[in-house]
DRENLUM-383773 format. One record per residue (C-alpha): residue number from 1; residue in three letters; chain; x, y, z. Coordinates in steps of 0.001 Angstrom, whole numbers, plus 500000, padded with zeros to 6 digits. Example, Ala and Ser with C-alpha at 12.3 -4.5 7.8 and 13.67 -1.06 7.14 Angstrom:
<rs>
<r 1 Ala A <512300 495500 507800>>,
<r 2 Ser A <513670 498940 507140>>,
</rs>
This chain:
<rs>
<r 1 Unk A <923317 399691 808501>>,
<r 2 Unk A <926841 399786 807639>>,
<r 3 Unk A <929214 402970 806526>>,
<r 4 Unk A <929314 401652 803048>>,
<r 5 Unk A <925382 401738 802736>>,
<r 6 Unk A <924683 404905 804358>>,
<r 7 Unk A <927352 406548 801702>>,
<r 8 Unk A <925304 405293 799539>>,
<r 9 Unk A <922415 406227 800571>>,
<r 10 Unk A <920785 408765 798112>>,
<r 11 Unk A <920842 412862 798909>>,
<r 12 Unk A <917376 414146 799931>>,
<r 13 Unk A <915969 416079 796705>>,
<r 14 Unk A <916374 420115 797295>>,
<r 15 Unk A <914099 422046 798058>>,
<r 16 Unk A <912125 424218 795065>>,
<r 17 Unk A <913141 428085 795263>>,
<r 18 Unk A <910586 430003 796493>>,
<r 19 Unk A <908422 431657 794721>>,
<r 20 Unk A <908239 435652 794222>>,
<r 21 Unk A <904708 436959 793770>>,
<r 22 Unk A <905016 439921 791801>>,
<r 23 Unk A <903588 443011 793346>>,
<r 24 Unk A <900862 444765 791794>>,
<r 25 Unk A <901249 448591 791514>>,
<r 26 Unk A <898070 449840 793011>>,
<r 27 Unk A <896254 451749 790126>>,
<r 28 Unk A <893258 453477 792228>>,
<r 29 Unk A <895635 455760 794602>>,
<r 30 Unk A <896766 457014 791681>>,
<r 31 Unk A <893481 457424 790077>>,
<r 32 Unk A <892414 459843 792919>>,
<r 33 Unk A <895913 461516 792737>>,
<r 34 Unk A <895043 462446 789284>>,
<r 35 Unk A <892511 464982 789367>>,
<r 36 Unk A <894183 466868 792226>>,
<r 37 Unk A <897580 466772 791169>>,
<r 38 Unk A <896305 468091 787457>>,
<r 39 Unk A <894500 470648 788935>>,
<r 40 Unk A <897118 472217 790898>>,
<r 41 Unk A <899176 471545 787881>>,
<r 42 Unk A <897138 473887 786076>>,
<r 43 Unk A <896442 476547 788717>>,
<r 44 Unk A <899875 476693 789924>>,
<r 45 Unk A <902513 475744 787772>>,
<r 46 Unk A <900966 477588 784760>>,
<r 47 Unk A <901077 481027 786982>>,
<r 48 Unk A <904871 480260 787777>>,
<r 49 Unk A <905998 479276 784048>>,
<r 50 Unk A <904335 482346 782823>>,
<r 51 Unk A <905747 484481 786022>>,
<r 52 Unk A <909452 483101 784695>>,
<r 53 Unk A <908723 483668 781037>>,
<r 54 Unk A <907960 487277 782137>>,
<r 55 Unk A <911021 487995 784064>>,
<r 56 Unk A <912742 487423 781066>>,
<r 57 Unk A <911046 490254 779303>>,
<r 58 Unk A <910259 493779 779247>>,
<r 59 Unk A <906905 493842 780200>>,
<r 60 Unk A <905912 496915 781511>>,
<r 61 Unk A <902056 499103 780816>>,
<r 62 Unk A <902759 499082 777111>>,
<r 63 Unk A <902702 495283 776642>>,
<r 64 Unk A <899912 495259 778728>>,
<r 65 Unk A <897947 497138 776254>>,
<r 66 Unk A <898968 494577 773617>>,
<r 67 Unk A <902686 495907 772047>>,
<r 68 Unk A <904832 492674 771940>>,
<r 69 Unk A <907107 492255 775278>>,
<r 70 Unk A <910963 492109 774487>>,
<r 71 Unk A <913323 489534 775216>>,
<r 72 Unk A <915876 491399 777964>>,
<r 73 Unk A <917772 487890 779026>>,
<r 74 Unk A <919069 488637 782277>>,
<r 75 Unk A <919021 492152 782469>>,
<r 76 Unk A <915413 492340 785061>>,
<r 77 Unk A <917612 489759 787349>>,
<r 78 Unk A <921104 492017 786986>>,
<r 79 Unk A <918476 495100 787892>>,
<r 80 Unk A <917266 493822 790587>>,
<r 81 Unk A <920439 492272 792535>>,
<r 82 Unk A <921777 495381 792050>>,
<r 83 Unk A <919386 497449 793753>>,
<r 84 Unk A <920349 498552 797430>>,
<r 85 Unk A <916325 498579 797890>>,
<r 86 Unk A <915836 495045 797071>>,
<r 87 Unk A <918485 493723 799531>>,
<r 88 Unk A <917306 496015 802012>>,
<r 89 Unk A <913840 495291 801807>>,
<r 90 Unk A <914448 491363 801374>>,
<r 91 Unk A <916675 491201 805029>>,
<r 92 Unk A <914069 493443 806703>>,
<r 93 Unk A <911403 490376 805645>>,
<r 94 Unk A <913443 488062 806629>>,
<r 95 Unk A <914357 489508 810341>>,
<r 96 Unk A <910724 489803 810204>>,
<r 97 Unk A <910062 486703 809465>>,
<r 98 Unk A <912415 484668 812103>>,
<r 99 Unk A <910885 486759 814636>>,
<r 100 Unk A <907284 486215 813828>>,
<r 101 Unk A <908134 482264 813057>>,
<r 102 Unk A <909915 481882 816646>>,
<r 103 Unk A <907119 483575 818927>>,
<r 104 Unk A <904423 482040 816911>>,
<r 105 Unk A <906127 478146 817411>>,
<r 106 Unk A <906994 479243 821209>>,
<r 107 Unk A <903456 480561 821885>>,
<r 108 Unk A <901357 478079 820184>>,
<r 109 Unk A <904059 475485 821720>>,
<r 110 Unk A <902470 476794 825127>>,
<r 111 Unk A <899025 476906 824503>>,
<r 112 Unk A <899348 473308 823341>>,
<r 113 Unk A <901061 472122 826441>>,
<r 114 Unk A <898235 474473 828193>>,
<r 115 Unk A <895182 472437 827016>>,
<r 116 Unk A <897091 469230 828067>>,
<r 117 Unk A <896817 470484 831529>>,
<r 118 Unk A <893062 471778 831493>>,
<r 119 Unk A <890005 470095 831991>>,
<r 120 Unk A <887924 469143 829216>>,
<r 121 Unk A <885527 472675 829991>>,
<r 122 Unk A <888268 475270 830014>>,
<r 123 Unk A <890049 472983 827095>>,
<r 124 Unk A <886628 473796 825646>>,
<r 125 Unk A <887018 477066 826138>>,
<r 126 Unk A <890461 477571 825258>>,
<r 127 Unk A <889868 476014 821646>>,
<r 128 Unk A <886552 478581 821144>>,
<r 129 Unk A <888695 481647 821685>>,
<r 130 Unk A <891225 480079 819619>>,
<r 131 Unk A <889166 479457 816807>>,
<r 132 Unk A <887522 483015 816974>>,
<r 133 Unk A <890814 484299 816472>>,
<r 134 Unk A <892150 481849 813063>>,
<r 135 Unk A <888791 482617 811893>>,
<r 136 Unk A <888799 486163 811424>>,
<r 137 Unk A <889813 487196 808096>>,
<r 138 Unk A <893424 488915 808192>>,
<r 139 Unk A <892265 492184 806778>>,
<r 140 Unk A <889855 492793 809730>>,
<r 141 Unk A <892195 491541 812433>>,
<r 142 Unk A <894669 494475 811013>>,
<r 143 Unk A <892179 496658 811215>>,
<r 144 Unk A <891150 495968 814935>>,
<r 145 Unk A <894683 496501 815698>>,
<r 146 Unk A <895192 499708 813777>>,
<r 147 Unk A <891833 501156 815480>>,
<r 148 Unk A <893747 499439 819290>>,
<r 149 Unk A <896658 502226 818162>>,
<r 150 Unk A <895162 504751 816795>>,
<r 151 Unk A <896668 508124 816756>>,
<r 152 Unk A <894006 510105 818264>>,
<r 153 Unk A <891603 507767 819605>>,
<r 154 Unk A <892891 504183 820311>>,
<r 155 Unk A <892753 502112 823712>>,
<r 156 Unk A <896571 502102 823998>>,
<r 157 Unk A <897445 505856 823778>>,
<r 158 Unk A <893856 506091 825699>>,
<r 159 Unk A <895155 503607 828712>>,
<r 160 Unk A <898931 505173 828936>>,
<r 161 Unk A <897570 508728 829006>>,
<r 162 Unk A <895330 507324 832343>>,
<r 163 Unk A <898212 505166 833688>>,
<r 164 Unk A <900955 507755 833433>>,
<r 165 Unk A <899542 511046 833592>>,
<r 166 Unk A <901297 512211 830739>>,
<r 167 Unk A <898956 513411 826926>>,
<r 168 Unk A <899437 509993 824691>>,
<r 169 Unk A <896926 511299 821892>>,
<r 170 Unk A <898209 511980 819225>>,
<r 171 Unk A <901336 509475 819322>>,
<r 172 Unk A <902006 507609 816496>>,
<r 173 Unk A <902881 504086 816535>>,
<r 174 Unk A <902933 502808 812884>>,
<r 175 Unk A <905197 506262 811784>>,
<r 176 Unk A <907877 504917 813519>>,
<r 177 Unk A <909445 501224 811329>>,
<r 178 Unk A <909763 499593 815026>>,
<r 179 Unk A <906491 500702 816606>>,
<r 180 Unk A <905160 499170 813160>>,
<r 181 Unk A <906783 495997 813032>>,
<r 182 Unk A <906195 495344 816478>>,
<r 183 Unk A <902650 495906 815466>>,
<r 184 Unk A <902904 493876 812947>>,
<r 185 Unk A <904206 490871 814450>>,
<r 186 Unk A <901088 491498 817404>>,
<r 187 Unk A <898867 490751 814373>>,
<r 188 Unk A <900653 487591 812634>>,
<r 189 Unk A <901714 486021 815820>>,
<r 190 Unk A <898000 486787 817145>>,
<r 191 Unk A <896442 484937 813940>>,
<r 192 Unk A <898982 482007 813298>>,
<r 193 Unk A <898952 481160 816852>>,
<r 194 Unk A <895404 479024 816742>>,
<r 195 Unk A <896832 476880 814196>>,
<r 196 Unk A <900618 475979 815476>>,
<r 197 Unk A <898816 475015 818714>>,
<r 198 Unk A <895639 473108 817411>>,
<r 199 Unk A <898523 471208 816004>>,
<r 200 Unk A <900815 470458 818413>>,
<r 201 Unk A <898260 469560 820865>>,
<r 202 Unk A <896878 466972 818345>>,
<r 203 Unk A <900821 465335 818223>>,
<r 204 Unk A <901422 466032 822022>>,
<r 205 Unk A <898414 464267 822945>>,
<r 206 Unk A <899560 461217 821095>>,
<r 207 Unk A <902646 460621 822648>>,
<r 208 Unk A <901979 457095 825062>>,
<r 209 Unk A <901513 458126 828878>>,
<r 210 Unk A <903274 455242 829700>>,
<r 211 Unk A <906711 457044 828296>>,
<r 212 Unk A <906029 460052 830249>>,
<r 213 Unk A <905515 458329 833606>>,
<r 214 Unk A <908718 456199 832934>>,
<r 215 Unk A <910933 459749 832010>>,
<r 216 Unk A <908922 460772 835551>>,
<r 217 Unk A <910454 457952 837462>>,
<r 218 Unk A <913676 458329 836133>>,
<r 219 Unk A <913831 461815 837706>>,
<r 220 Unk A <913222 463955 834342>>,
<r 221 Unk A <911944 467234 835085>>,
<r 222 Unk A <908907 468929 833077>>,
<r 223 Unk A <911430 470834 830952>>,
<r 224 Unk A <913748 467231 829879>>,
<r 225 Unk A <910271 465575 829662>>,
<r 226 Unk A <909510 468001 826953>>,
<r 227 Unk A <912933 468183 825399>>,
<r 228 Unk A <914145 464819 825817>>,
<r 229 Unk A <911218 462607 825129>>,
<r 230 Unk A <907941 465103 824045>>,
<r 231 Unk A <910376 466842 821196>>,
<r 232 Unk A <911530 463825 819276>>,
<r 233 Unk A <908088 462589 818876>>,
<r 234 Unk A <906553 465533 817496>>,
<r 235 Unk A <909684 466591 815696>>,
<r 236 Unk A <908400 466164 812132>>,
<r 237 Unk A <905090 468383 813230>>,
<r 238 Unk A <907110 470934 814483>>,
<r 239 Unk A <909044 470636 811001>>,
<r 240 Unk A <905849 471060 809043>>,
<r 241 Unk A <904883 474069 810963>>,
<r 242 Unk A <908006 476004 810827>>,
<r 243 Unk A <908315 475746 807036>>,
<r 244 Unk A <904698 476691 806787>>,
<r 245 Unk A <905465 479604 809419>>,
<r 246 Unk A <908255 480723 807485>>,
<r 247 Unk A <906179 480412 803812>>,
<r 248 Unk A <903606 482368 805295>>,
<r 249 Unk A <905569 485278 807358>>,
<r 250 Unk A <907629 485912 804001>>,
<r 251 Unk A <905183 486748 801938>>,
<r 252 Unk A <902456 488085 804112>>,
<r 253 Unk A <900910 490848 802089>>,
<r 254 Unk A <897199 492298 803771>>,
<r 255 Unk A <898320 492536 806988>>,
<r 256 Unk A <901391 495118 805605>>,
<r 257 Unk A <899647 496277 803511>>,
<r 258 Unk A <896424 497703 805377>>,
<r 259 Unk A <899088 498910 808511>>,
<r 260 Unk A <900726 501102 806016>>,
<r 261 Unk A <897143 502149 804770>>,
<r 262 Unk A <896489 503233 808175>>,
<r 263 Unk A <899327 505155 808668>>,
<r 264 Unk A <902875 503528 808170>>,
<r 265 Unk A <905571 504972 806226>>,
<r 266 Unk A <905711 502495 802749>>,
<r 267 Unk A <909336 503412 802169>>,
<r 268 Unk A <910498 501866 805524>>,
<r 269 Unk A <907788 499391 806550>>,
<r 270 Unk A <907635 497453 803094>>,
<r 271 Unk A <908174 493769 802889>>,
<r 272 Unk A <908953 491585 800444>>,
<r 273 Unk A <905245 490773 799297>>,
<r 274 Unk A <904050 494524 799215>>,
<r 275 Unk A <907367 495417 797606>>,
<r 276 Unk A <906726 492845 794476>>,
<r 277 Unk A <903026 494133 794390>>,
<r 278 Unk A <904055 497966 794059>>,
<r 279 Unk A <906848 497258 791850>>,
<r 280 Unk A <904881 495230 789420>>,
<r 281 Unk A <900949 496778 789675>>,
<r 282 Unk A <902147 500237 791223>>,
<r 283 Unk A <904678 500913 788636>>,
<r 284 Unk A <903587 498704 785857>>,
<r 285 Unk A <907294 497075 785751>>,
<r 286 Unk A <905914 493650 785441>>,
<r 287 Unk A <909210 491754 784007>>,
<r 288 Unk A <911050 493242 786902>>,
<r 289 Unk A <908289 492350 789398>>,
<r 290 Unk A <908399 488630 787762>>,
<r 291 Unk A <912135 488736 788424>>,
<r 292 Unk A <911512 489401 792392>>,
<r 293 Unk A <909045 487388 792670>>,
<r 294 Unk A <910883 484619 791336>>,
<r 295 Unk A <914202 484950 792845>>,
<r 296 Unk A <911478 485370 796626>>,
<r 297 Unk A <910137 481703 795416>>,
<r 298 Unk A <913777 480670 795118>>,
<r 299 Unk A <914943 481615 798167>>,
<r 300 Unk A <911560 480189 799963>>,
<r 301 Unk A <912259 476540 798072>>,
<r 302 Unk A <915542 476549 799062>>,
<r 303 Unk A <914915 477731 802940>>,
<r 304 Unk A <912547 475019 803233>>,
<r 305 Unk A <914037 471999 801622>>,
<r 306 Unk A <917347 472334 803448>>,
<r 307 Unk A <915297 472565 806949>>,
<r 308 Unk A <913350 469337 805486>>,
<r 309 Unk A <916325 467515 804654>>,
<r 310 Unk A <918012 468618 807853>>,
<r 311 Unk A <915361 467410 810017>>,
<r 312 Unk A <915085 464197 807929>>,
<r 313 Unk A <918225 463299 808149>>,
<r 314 Unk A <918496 463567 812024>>,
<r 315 Unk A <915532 461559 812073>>,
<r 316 Unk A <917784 458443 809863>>,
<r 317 Unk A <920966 458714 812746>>,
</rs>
């Protein structure tokens, strides 16, 4: 075949574009996302729009009795970031709460690393304990604790008058703001401890073996095993439980609550959560208590999203 035939020789036909299928939307995930989502819809957002509409208002014992609430504007917000109380008692929940949140992850943190260890019988055991303590309603738990110190007749003053010679009865712990915040944090740590580790053992335990030998061989120690190669899998867990941790710890309410009951001083023990509760059904100021409590969900939305889109975005590099 010569040059002059094989130019003109015809081109090969192209080949058709390929076709795109179109890609359904699936309807039935949505379908079951319906009912839920419209039920919390309705239980929670309808609380918060009327908690907002409130704040706005002067809404105190009188409206509650049926006399029309008054539009104030701003005026429950300008009260309340202007009183010396609110700031105070807002940074006292909040040193509170980093506390609480940073023993409870390092604890549970243990504990999961713990039942990794164990055999499957004390692993056994270990989760039974655990789950005796999560499922003991918070009200009794506080009041086990507040019977442990009790003035005149609990085990602690009872075992430091034995080990030191000395007449513990009648010591107070819960008059004094430390003795009842340590207290306090004995209780929340104690109770939020069963979940932070039922759920880091469930991520730890996922992480390959084969990883953990090869960090092993490489001469990693147990502490860069768990920092280097045990962290960055579980890193959105541990994510998920701080904000939760921090939610919770914010606005804990019984546990405060039923300490100060007991015998803590209210003025210099309360937290944010019994703070909005007085305010608003202790002194019937329910605009201003609306204005707290909104400004507390604020500040929660905002703590949390920032750590989520901190972690997330560490996760993209």
């Amino acid at each position: 075949m010569t040059l002059a035939t094989e130019r003109a020789a015809p081109a090969p036909p192209a080949a058709p574009p390929p076709v795109r299928l179109r890609r359904k939307t699936p309807v039935v995930p949505w379908l079951l996302l319906a009912g839920p989502v419209l039920i919390l819809g309705v239980l929670t957002g309808y609380p918060v729009l009327r908690m907002l509409v409130m704040s706005f208002q002067e809404y105190e014992r009188a409206q509650v009795m049926g006399l029309p609430p008054e539009w104030v504007g701003l005026d429950n917000y300008t009260k309340v970031l202007g009183d010396a109380e609110f700031w105070e008692v807002l940074g006292r929940s909040i040193v509170f709460m980093v506390v609480a949140v940073v023993l409870t992850m390092v604890f549970g943190t243990l504990i999961a690393l713990l039942m990794m260890r164990l055999r499957k019988g004390l692993r056994l055991l270990v989760a039974v304990g655990l789950l005796l303590a999560w499922s003991m309603p918070p009200l009794s738990s506080t009041t086990i604790w507040g019977w442990i110190f009790d003035t005149e007749y609990g085990l602690v003053n009872n075992l430091l008058t034995r080990i030191t010679g000395e007449r513990w009865f009648g010591h107070s712990w819960l008059l004094d703001p430390i003795g009842f915040f340590t207290i306090l944090t004995f209780v929340i740590v104690w109770g939020a401890i069963p979940f932070v580790a039922f759920t880091m053992y469930a991520g730890l335990s996922q992480i390959p073996g084969e990883v953990l030998e090869a960090a092993q061989l490489d001469g990693a120690g147990s502490f860069q095993r768990f920092r280097l190669v045990m962290l960055p899998y579980v890193r959105t867990i541990v994510t998920v439980l701080v904000v939760l941790s921090m939610i919770w710890d914010l606005k804990v309410f019984p546990q405060v609550y039923a300490l100060q009951d007991i015998g803590g001083d209210r003025e210099k023990t309360n937290t944010i959560g019994v703070y909005i509760y007085q305010m608003g059904m202790g002194q019937g100021h329910f605009g201003v208590a609306s204005a707290i409590a909104f400004i507390f969900t604020a500040i929660m939305l905002l703590l949390s999203v920032y750590y989520v889109r901190r972690t997330i975005k560490e996760e993209e590099l």
